[in-house]
C-alpha positions as CSV (number, residue, x, y, z in Angstrom):
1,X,65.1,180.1,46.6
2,X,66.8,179.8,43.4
3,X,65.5,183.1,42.5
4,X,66.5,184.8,45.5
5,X,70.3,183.4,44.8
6,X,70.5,180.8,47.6
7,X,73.4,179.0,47.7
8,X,73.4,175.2,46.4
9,X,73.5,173.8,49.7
10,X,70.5,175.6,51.5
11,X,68.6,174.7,48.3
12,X,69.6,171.3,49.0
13,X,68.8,171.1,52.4
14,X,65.0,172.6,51.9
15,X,64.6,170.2,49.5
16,X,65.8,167.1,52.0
17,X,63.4,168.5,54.6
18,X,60.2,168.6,51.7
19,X,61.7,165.4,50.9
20,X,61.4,163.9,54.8
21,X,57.9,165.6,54.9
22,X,56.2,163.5,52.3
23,X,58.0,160.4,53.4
24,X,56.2,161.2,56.9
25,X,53.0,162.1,55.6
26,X,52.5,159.0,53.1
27,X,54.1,156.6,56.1
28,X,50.8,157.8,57.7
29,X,48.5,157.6,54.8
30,X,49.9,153.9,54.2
31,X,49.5,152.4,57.8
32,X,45.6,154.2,57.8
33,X,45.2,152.5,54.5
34,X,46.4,149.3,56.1
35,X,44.5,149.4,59.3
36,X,41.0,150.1,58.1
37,X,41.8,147.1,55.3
38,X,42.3,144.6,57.9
């Protein structure tokens, strides 16, 4: 994006969304770890 000349806050915002992603995904991984522990 920074290649294409984006503007900071688009960058920003892509970023946030990757961000919320990974939260989501390891939220998931963490409660499956969790679960089959118990």
């Amino acid at each position: 994006m920074i290649d294409e000349g984006r503007v900071n806050p688009e960058i920003v915002q892509q970023i946030t969304a990757v961000r919320a992603a990974l939260d989501g995904a390891l939220g998931v991984i963490v409660e499956d770890l969790v679960e089959h522990k118990a």
